[in-house]
N, C-alpha and C positions, 0 to 999 in steps of 0.2 A: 324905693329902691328900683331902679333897671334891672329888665332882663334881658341878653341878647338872643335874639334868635336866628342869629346867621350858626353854619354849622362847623367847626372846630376845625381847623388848617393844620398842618405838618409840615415841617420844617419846609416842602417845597410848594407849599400854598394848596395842595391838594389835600381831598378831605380824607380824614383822618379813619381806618377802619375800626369799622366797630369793634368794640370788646361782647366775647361772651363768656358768663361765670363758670361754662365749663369747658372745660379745653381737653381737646385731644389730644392723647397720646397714641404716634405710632411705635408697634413694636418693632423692634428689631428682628432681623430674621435672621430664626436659629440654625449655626453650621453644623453641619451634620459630624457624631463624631467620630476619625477613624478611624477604619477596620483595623481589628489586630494583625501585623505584618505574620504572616502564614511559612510554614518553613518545611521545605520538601518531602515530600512522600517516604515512607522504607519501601525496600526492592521489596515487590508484591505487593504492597498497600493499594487500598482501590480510593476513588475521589471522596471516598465519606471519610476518609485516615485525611488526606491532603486537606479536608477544610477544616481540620478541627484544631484547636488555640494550644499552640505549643506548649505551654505551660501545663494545662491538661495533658498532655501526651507523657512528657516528660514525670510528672505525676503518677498517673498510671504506674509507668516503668519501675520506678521506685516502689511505690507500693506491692508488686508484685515480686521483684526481686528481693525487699526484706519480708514478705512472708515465706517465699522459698528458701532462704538463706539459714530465718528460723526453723526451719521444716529439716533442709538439710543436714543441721547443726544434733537435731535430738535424733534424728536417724543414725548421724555416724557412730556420737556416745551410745547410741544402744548396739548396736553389731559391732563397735570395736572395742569396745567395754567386756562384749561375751566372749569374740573372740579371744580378749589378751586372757581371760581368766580361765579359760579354756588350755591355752598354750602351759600357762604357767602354772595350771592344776597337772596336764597330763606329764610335764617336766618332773612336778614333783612328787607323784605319787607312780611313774613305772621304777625307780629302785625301790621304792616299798615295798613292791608286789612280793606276795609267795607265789604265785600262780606264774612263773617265771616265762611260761607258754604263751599268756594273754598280754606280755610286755608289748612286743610287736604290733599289736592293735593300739595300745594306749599312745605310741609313737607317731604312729601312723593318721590315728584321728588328730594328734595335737598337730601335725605337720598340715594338714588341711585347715584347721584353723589358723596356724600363722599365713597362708597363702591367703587366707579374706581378711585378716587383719593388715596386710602388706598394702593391700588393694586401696583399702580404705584411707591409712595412712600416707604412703605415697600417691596414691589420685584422688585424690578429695574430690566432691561436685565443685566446679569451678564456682559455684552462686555465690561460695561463701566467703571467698576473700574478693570475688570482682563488684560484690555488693559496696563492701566497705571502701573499696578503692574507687568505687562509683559516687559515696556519698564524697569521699577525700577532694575527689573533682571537683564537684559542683559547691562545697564549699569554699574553694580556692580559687572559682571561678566566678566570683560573682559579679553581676557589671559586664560580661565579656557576650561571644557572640552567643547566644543562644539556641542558634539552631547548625552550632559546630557541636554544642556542648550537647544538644537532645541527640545528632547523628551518633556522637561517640553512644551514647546511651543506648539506643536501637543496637549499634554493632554487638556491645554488649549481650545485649537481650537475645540477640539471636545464636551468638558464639554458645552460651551459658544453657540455651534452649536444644541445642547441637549437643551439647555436651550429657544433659538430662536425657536425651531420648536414645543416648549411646549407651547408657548405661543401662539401659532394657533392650538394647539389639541384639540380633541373634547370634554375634560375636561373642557375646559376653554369656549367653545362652549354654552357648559350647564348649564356650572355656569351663566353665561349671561341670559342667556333663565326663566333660574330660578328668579332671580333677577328681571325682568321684570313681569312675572308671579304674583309675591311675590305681586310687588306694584300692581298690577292690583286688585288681592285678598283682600289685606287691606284696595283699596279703595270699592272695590265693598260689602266686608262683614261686613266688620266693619262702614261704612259709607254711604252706600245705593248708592254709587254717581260710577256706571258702565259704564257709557259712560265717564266720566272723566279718572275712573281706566283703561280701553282699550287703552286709548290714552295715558296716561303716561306708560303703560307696553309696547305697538311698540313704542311711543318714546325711550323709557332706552334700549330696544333690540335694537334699531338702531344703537344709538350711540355705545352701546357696542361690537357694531361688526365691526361697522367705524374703534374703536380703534383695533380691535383683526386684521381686515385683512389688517389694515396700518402698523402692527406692524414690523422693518425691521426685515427678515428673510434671508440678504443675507449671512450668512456664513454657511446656509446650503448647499447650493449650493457649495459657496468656499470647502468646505468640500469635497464632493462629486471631484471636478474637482484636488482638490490636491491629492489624493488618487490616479488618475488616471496619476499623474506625470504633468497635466498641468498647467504649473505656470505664464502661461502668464492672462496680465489682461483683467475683461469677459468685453463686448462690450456693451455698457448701450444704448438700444435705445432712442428714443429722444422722450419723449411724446410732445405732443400739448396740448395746453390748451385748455378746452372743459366747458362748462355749459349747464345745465339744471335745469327746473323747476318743483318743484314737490309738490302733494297737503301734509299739515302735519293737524295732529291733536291737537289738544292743548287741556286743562284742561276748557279753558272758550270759545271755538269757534272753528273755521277752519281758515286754512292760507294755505301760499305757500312760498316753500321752494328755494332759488335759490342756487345750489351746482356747485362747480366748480371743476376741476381737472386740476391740472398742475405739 
């Protein structure tokens, strides 16, 4: 048998390259992938708000507005719950009275009460229906522009945040102050009975400010902490539950009051 030893031609007479059993592969080079499209600052946000993923942002917002909406929600049923029972006890027990002297007081505290139950009723914290109509949004808007939809949300957040920090200004301080005044006035001028009227005007000033500095104000703070780019959630300390005893005054005598916090 022949062997040849000339070296192997290619189709154009030239010698053919060698083969090797391993072959190289080049990789591909990988496209970097792009950034998340970024969506303009809130009036007052500083550059750590402006570079963070709208979705996050928008997230936050949510989050914070249904934990105040909840907040708001058990605050109203408890001060408009006391007040309406309040009205409709002192309705129905000054024709009962024998004490036909002490009716004027029973009138007079329920009229302080319907004025916080009004309050409550006709001004709600706005959280509570613009949360809902916030979620309505963004469900209806899915697919759409994203950073119309987070603006509206911020607007929200700040109107709703305006509205929380009004409701502990010192407008509302006064009005209280006045109100208590008021009944103190009408018992002591109009019906000679000043030791009753003292005691039902600090009683209405109590309550009225129980209500004013219970009222939730957490999105002003959320406010404040989104502006600053921080979107993380704020750290709730843990109260204890605490009681004390304290002297009150009434319309027919003295008492004591046992108050609790938890």
């Amino acid at each position: 048998m022949a062997v040849s030893l000339l070296p192997a031609r290619g189709l154009a007479g030239a010698p053919a390259a060698p083969t090797s059993a391993a072959s190289s592969t080049v990789p591909a080079t990988a496209l970097p992938s792009p950034a998340p499209a970024l969506c303009p600052t809130i009036a007052g946000g500083d550059a750590t708000l402006a570079a963070r993923d709208p979705a996050a942002r928008l997230a936050f917002i949510r989050e914070r507005m249904r934990h105040d909406a909840w907040r708001a929600r058990q605050w109203s049923l408890a001060f408009g719950t006391s007040y309406a029972v309040i009205t409709a006890a002192s309705g129905a027990a000054a024709p009962l009275m024998r004490d036909r002297a002490s009716v004027p007081d029973i009138y007079v505290g329920g009229f302080s009460a319907i004025i916080g139950f009004g309050l409550i009723a006709v001004s709600p914290l706005k959280v509570i229906l613009d949360r809902e109509a916030l979620e309505a949004r963004i469900a209806a808007d899915r697919g759409g522009d994203r950073c119309a939809l987070l603006a509206h949300a911020e607007a929200v957040l700040i109107a709703d945040a305006k509205n929380e920090a009004f409701g502990r200004g010192w407008l509302i301080h006064s009005g209280n102050a006045l109100v208590g005044v008021g009944a103190m006035l009408v018992l002591g001028l109009g019906y000679e009975r000043w030791g009753s009227g003292v005691a039902n005007g600090i009683a209405s000033i109590a309550v009225g400010e129980l209500m004013i500095l219970t009222q939730p104000h957490g999105l002003v703070r959320d406010l404040k902490r989104y502006r600053l780019g921080d979107l993380r959630e704020p750290q709730r300390r843990r109260r204890r539950a605490s009681f004390m005893a304290t002297p009150t005054l009434l319309g027919s005598g003295y008492g004591v009051a046992l108050l609790g916090r938890f």
